[in-house]
GUSE-39618 format. One record per residue (C-alpha): x, y, z. Coordinates in steps of 0.25 Angstrom, whole numbers, plus 5000, padded with zeros to 4 digits. Layout:
BEGIN
{zakol {X Y Z}} ...
//
This chain:
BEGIN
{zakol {5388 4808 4621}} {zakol {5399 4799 4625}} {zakol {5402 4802 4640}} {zakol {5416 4796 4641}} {zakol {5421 4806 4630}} {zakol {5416 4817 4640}} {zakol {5422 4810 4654}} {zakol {5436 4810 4645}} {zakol {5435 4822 4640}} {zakol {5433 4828 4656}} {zakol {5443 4818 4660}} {zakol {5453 4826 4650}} {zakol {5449 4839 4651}} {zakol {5446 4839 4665}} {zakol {5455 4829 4673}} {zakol {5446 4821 4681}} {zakol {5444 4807 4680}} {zakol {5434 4796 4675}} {zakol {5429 4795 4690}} {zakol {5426 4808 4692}} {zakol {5416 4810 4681}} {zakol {5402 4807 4680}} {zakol {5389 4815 4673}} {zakol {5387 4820 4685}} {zakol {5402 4825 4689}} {zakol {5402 4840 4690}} {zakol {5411 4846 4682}} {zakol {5418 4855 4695}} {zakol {5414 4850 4705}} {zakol {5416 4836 4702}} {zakol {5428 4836 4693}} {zakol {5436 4849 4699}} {zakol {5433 4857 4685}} {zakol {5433 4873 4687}} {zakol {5436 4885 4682}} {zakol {5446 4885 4670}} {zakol {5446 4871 4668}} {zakol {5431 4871 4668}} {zakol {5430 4880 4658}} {zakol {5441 4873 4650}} {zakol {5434 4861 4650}} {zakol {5422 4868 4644}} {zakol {5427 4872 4635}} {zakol {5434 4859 4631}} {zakol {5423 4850 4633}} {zakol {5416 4859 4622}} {zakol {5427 4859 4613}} {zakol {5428 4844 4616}} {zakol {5412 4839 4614}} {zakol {5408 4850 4603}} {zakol {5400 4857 4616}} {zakol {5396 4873 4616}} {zakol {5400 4878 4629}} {zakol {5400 4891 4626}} {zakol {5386 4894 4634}} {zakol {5393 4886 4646}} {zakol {5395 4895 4658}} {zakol {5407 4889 4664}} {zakol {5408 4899 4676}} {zakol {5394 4894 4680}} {zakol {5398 4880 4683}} {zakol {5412 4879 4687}} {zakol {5421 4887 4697}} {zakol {5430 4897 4691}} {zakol {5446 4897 4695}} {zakol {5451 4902 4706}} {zakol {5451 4899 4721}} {zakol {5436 4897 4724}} {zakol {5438 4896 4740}} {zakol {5444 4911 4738}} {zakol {5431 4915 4731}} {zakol {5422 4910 4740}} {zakol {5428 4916 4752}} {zakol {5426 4930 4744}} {zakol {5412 4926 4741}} {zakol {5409 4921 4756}} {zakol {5415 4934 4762}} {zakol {5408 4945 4751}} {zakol {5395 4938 4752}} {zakol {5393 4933 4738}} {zakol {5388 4920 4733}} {zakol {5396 4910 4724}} {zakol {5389 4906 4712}} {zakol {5386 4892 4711}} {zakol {5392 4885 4700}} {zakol {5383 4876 4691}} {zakol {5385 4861 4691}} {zakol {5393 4857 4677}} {zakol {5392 4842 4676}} {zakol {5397 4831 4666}} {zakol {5384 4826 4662}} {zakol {5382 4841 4658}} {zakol {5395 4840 4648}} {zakol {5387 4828 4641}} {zakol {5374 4837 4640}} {zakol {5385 4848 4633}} {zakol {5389 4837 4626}} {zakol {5376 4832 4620}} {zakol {5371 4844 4618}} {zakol {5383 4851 4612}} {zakol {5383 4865 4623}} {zakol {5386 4865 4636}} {zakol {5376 4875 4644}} {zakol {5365 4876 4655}} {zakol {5354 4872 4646}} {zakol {5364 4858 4644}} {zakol {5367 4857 4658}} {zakol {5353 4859 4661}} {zakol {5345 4851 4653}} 
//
């Protein structure tokens, strides 16, 4: 697969520029993507490369909206853990690609 057709397509979708990406970029940290724009651009970049994200579990990987200092005040004070979000990074979108789904198994192998 042709790895500039993905850096546009994230370049459009997700506003970030050509010096920010890299295969080993992650996707939130990284590139500031969260909560709805994540999932949007999900969803997108299936539509966009033919890629079943339908077993991707977008919640697992990227923060959701919301004020996240708030929520881990709360979490602080009541005693309970924040989960920790997986690691989505662009090199995974070209496994998705290759392999036509995006899940754990792809972003594992």
């Amino acid at each position: 697969m042709d790895k500039d057709i993905l850096y546009i397509f994230l370049i459009k979708q997700a506003g970030v520029t050509i010096e920010e990406l890299s295969d080993e970029a992650l996707l939130e940290d990284d590139l500031g993507i969260s909560g709805d724009d994540a999932f949007e651009l999900i969803v997108a970049f299936g539509k966009e490369f033919n890629v079943d994200v339908s077993n991707f579990m977008v919640a697992d990987y990227f923060s959701g909206e919301g004020d996240f200092i708030l929520s881990a005040i709360i979490n602080f004070f009541i005693g309970r853990k924040e989960k920790k979000r997986l690691e989505l990074r662009i090199k995974h979108l070209e496994k998705a690609m290759i392999a036509g789904r995006l899940d754990e198994q792809v972003i594992n192998s």
